[in-house]
C-alpha positions in Angstrom: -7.6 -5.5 35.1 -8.9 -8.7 33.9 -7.1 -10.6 30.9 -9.3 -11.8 28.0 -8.6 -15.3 27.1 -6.9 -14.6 24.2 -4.6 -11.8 25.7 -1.4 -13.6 27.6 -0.9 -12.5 30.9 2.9 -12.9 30.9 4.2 -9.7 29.9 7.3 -11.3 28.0 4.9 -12.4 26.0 2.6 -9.4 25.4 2.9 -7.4 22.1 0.8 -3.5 20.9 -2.1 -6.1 19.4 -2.6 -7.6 22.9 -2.7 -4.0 24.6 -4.9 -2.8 22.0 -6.8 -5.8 22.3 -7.4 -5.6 26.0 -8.4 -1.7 25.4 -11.4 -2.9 22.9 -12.1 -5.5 25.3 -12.8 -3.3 28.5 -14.5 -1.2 26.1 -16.7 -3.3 23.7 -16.5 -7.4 25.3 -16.0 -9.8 22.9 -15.2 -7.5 19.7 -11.6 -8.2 19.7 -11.4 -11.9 18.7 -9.1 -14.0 16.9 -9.8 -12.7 12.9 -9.3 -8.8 14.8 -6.0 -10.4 16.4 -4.9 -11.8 13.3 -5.4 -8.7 11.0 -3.7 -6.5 13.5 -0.6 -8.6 13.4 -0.5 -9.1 9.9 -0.7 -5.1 10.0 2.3 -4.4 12.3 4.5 -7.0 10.2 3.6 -6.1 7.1 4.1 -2.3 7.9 7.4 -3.5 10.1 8.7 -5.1 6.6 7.8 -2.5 4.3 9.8 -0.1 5.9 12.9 -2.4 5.4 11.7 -3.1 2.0 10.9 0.5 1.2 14.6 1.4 2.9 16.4 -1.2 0.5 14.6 -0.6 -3.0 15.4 3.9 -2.2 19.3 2.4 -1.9 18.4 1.2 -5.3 16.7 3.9 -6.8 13.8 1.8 -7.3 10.1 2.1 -6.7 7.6 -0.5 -5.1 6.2 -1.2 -8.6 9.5 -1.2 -10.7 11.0 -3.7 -7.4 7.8 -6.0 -8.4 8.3 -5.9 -12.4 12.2 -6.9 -11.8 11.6 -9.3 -9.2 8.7 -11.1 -11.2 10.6 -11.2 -14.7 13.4 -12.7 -12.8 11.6 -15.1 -10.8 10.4 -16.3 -14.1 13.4 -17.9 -15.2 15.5 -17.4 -18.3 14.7 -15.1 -21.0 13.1 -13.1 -17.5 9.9 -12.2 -20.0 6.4 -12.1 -19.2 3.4 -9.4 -20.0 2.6 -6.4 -18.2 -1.1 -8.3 -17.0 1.3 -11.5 -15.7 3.8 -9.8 -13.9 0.5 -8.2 -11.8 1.5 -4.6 -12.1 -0.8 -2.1 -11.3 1.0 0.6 -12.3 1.9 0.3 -16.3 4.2 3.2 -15.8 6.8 0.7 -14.0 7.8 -0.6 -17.3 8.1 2.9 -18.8 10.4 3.6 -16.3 12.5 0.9 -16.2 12.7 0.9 -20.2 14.1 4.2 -20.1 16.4 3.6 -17.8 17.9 0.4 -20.3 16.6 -2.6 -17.4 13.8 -4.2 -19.4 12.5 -3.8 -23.4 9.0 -3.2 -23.8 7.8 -5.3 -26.7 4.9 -3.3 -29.1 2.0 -6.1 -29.0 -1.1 -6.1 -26.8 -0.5 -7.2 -24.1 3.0 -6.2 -24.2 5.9 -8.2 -23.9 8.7 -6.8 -21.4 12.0 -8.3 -20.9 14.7 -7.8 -18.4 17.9 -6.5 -20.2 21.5 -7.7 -18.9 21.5 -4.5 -16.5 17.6 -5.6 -15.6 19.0 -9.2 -14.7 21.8 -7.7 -12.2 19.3 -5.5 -10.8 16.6 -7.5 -10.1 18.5 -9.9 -8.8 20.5 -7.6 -6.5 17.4 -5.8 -5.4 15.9 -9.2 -4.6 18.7 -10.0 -2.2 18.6 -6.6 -0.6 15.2 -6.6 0.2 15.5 -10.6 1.5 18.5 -9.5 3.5 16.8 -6.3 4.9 14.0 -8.6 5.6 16.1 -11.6 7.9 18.0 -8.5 9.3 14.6 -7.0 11.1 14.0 -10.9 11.7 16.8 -11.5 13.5 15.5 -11.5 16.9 12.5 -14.1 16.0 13.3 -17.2 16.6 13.8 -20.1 13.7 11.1 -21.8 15.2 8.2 -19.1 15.6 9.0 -18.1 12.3 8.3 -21.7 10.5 5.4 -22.0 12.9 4.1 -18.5 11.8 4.7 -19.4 8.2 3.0 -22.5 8.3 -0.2 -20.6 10.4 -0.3 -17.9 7.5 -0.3 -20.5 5.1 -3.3 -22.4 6.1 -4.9 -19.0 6.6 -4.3 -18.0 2.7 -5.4 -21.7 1.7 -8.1 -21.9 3.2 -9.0 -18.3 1.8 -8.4 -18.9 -1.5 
């Protein structure tokens, strides 16, 4: 089987995009290129880190949407405050949750005002580490350098996005 130029042919360095890659290849030439290459990967990591993520925030008793409330109002920076629309929550019932549970206060204005509580703070913060820990744990084998080069790739990618 012939490589496509964009599939390695060292098998050290051949990864599930390359394989499905060469598949669309033989099958449809050319329709595998570098933005199908790229979306793929992105795929696999993202679904690769979500599962640590995901593993971390049930140790926590914490949902995707309550981890990204905590983890906002804390990245925020002392009083750890910001309104429902800022924090980018798509699901309002996050703050709900949490409020019942004594992590944040949910002020009564439109929009409303939510701020972490003392417990909120610890959480947040310990959630944070978990999921950052979980996340250089799955890393681990990747080395230092591929990982700034990959972050510096995916930046240019987003910036150039938008």
């Amino acid at each position: 089987m012939s490589h496509p130029p964009h599939v390695p042919h060292d098998a050290a360095t051949h990864d599930d995009v390359d394989r499905l890659a060469a598949r669309w290849d033989a099958e449809t030439p050319g329709i595998a290129g570098q933005s199908f290459m790229l979306a793929a990967r992105v795929e696999r990591l993202h679904a690769l880190l979500d599962a640590v993520t995901r593993d971390r925030l049930r140790t926590l008793d914490l949902t995707r949407e309550e981890y990204a409330l905590l983890a906002a109002l804390r990245s925020a920076g002392h009083p750890y405050e910001g309104t429902v629309p800022s924090v980018e929550v798509s699901d309002a019932d996050a703050a709900a949750s949490l409020a019942a549970r004594g992590l944040v206060e949910v002020g009564a204005g439109t929009p409303a005002v939510v701020r972490l509580t003392v417990a909120g703070e610890q959480l947040a913060l310990s959630a944070v580490t978990a999921v950052v820990s979980g996340q250089a744990v799955a890393l681990r084998t990747v080395p230092a350098g591929a990982l700034q080069e990959a972050t510096a790739a995916l930046r240019a990618v987003l910036v150039a996005l938008g």
